[in-house]
N, C-alpha and C positions, 0 to 999 in steps of 0.2 A: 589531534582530531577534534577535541573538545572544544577550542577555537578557532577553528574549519584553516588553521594554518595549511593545513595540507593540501586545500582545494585551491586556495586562492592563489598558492604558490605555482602551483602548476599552472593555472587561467594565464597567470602574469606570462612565465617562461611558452606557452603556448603562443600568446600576442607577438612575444618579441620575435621568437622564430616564424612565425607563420608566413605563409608565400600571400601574393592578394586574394585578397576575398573578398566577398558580399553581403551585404549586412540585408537583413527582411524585418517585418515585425507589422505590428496590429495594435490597434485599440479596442477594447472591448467596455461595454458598457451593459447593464441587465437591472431588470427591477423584478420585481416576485414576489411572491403570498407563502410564508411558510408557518404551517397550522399549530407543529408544535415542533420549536427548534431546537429545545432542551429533551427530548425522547421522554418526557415525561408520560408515566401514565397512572394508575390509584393505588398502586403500593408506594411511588415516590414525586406525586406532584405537592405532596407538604414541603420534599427537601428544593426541590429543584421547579416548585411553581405551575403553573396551567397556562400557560402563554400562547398568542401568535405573535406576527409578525410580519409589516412590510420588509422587504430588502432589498437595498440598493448594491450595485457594484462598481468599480470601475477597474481597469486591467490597463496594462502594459504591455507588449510581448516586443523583448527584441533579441536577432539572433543573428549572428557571424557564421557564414557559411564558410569552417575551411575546405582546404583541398580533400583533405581525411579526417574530417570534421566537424564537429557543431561545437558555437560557444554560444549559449543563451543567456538571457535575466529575463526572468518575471518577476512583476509586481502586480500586488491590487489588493486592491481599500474593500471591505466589506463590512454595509451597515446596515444592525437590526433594530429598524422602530420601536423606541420604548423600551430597546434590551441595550446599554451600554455594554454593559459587562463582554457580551458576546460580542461587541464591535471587534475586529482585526485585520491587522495588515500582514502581509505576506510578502517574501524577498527570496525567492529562488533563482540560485545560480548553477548550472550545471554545463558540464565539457563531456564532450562523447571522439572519442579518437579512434581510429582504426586504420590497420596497414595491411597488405594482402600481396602476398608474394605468391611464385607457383608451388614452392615446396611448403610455406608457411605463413601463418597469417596472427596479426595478434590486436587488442583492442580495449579497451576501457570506457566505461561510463562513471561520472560522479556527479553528484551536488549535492549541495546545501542547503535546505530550505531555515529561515529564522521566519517563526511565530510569533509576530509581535501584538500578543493578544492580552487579554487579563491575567492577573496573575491567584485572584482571586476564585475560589475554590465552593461549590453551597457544600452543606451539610450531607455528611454519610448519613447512607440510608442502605439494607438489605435489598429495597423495592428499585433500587434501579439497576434498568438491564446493560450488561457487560456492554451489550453492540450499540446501547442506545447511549452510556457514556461516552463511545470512541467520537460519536458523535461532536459534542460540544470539548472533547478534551482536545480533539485538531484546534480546536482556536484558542487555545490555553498558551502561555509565551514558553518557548521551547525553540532549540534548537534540532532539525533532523541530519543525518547527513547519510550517504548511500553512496559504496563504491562496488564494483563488479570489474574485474578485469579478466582477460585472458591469452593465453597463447598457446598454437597450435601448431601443429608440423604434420607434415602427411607424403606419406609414399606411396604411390598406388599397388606399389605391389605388397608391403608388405603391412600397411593400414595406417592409422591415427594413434596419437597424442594430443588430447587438450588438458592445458593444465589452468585452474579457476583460482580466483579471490574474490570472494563478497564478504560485503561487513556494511553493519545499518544496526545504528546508532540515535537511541532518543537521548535529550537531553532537555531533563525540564529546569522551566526559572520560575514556579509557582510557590507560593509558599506556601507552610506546612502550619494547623491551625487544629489544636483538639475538638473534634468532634465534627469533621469536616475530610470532603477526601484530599486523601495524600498522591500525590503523582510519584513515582519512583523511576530515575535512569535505570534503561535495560539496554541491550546491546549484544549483539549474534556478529560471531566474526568464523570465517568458516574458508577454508584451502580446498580444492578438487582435484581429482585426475579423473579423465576419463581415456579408454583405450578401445578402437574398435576397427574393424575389418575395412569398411567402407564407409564418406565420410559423408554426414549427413545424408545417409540413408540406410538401413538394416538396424542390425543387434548394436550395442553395446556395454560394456561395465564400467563403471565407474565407483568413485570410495570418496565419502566427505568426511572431515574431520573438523570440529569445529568446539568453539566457547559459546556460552551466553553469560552474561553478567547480570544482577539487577540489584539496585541499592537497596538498603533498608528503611526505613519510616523513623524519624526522632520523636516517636513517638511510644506511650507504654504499650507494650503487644506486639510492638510494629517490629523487634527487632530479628527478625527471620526472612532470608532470603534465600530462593533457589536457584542460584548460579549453576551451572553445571557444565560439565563437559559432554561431548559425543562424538556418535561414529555412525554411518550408515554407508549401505553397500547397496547399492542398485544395477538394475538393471532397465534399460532403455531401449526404445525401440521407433524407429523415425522413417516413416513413409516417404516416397519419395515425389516431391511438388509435381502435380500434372494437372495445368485448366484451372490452376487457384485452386485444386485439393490438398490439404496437407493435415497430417493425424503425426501427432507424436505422445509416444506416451514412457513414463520412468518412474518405476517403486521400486522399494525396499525396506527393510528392516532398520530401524532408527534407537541405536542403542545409547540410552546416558546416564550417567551417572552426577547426583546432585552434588558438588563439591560444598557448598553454600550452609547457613545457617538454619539449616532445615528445623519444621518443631517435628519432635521424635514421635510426641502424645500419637499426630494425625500420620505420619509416613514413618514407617517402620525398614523399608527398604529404600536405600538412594540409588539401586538400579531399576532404569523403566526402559520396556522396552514397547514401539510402537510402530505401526507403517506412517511412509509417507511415502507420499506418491504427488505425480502432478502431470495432467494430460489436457494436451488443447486441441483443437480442430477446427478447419476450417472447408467451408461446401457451397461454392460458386449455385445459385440458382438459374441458372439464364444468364445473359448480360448485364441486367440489371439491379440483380439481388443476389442475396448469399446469407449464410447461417453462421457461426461463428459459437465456438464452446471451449470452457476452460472448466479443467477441478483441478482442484490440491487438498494435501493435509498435510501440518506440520507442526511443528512444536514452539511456543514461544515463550517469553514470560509478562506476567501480567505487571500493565503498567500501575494500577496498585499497589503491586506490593504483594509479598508470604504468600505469593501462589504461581504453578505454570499454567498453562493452557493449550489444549488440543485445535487448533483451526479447521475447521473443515468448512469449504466456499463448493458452490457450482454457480457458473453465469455461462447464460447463452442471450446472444444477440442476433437479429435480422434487421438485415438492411434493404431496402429498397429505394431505386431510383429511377421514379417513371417518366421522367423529363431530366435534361440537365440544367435545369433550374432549381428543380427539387426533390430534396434527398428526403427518406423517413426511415427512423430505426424505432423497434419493438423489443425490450431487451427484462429479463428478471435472474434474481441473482438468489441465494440462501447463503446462509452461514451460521455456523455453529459455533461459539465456543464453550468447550466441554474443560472445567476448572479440575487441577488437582496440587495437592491435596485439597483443598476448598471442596466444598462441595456445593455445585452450580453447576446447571448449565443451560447457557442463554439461545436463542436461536433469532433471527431477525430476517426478513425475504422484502426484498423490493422490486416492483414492476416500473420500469420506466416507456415513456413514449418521447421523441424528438422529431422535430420537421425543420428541416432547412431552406429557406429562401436565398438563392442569390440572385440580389435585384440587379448588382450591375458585377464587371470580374474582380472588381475588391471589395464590395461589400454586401454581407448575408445579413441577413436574420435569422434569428435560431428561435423554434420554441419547445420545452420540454417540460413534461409532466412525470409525478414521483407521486409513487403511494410506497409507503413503507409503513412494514408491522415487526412488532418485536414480540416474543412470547419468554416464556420456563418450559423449561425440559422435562422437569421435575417433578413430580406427581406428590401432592401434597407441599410444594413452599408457594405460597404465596405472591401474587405481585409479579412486576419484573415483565408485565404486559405494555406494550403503546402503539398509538395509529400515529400516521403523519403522514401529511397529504402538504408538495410542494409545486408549483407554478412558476415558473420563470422566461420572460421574454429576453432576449438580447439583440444586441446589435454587434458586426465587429467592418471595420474597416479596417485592411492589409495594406500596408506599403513598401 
């Protein structure tokens, strides 16, 4: 997996079998004003600067429609005025397959994305905030990759079976520089069942069982990492689609144990136990609008290094479309992450707005505005505050 052998091999053995298909795709192109692209703000604009920024873009999309499925690549160049460093290219490649029989159904997604960004790293500092590094560390050189499969069976009389794989995997190429941050490989790999009466719609149970892995720092301090294993047992529950309404929702208790190079000083026990949960919804307005909402919490490890972290997101979006010419979304999101054993925790909320033009049926204009803030959680540290206010025009032409 570390050298997406796995992805490519299958794209290939897909080509060769595939029945005919159709190939689509787009160019896209964008320019924009972004106020402060490093999340800096006065606990950490010594380490990481007070910058704006023009930014250019340019994009790729092209995509192989098979019979039972998708085979895409992206690309695209992204450039910030007067900030080399945060220059980056990007290269995703992703396969989504799926089969659906009357008694059983089965399916996968994956790709690859490669970071082809700086490898270079500013200065560690306390004062920057967790969500506002995730920020600038997307365009850091790195490899991602993401698989999710599954298979299902169903009998109406006597109910379901789906059984799951997902696994998402960082892999950073940055290098490692005292007194400077360190990126560290993390990686969650995780098996499912779930079993239920009626499929896609009522109760369900289900059982996850999974790894996380994260490297260490070669660095002095850095040699502590919280790898861990776990289990969670959930329980789900999934309304049944009418009119574009759909509500699903699934928690449970998330039990794990740190296998990893824990420091003893700060965690005294390697069992944590915690909920995770994750529920979406969706709520037709009229014809022409609708709401849309997602939460979760779950557990990860920080790509830092010697610490895990609690996720907790909500986002909810409206859409409206009062001509078929042109679309407008109104959407804001939170997120939390709550550090352990570290002691932190960061919180970040952004409001967006978009307007869609399609002048003619293959080419729009898009434009979208971004206000995001970041704060501390913490009463009494310090720092770990930023604004940033984004603009961006685009074009795309489909072919």
């Amino acid at each position: 997996m570390r050298r997406s052998c796995f992805l490519f091999l299958a794209l290939s053995l897909t080509c060769v079998a595939a029945e005919p298909a159709r190939w689509e795709g787009a160019f896209v192109a964008r320019v924009g004003y972004d106020s402060n692209p490093r999340a800096s703000g006065a606990g950490s604009s010594e380490a990481l600067g007070d910058y704006d920024a023009l930014t250019l873009s340019g994009a790729v999309n092209l995509s192989l429609r098979l019979p039972q499925g998708r085979l895409s690549y992206a690309g695209e160049q992204m450039v910030f005025d007067g900030l080399p460093e945060e220059n980056v290219r990007l290269h995703r490649l992703a396969l989504g397959q799926a089969v659906k029989r009357e008694a059983w159904r089965a399916g996968f997604d994956a790709s690859s994305v490669l970071v082809d960004g700086s490898k270079d790293l500013p200065a560690s500092t306390a004062g920057v905030n967790a969500n506002g590094l995730a920020l600038w560390r997307e365009r850091r050189a790195q490899w991602q990759h993401r698989v999710k499969a599954h298979a299902l069976v169903h009998e109406p009389a006597l109910g379901f079976a789906r059984a799951t794989v997902a696994v998402l995997d960082y892999d950073y190429r940055t290098g490692v520089q005292s007194g400077c941050v360190a990126l560290t490989d993390r990686s969650d790999a995780q098996l499912g069942l779930d079993v239920g009466r009626r499929l896609d719609t009522g109760w369900s149970l289900g059982l996850r069982a999974g790894r996380q892995r994260q490297a260490t720092i070669p660095l002095p301090g850095g040699g502590f990492e919280y790898s861990n294993r776990y289990h969670r047992l959930l329980l789900a529950w999934e309304a049944p689609l009418q009119n574009g309404r759909s509500l699903s929702l699934a928690a449970g208790p998330d039990v794990r144990r740190f296998t990893g190079a824990i420091d003893p000083v700060i965690m005294t026990d390697r069992r944590v136990t915690s909920l995770w949960f994750e529920a979406s919804g969706a709520l037709p307005l009229g014809r022409s609008a609708g709401l849309t909402a997602k939460a979760t919490q779950w557990t990860f490890l920080s790509s830092t290094g010697k610490s895990a972290y609690r996720d907790l997101s909500f986002e909810v979006t409206a859409t409206w479309t009062p001509h078929p010419v042109l679309g407008l979304s109104l959407g804001c999101r939170a997120q939390e992450a709550d550090y352990f054993p570290a002691w932190r925790d960061d919180w970040h909320a952004a409001a967006t707005f978009g307007a869609r033009i399609n002048l003619t049926r293959r080419v729009r204009v898009n434009l979208d505005l971004l206000r995001h803030e970041g704060w501390n959680g913490l009463a009494g540290m310090p720092g770990r505050a930023f604004r940033r206010t984004a603009l961006t025009l685009g074009a795309t032409q489909t072919f």
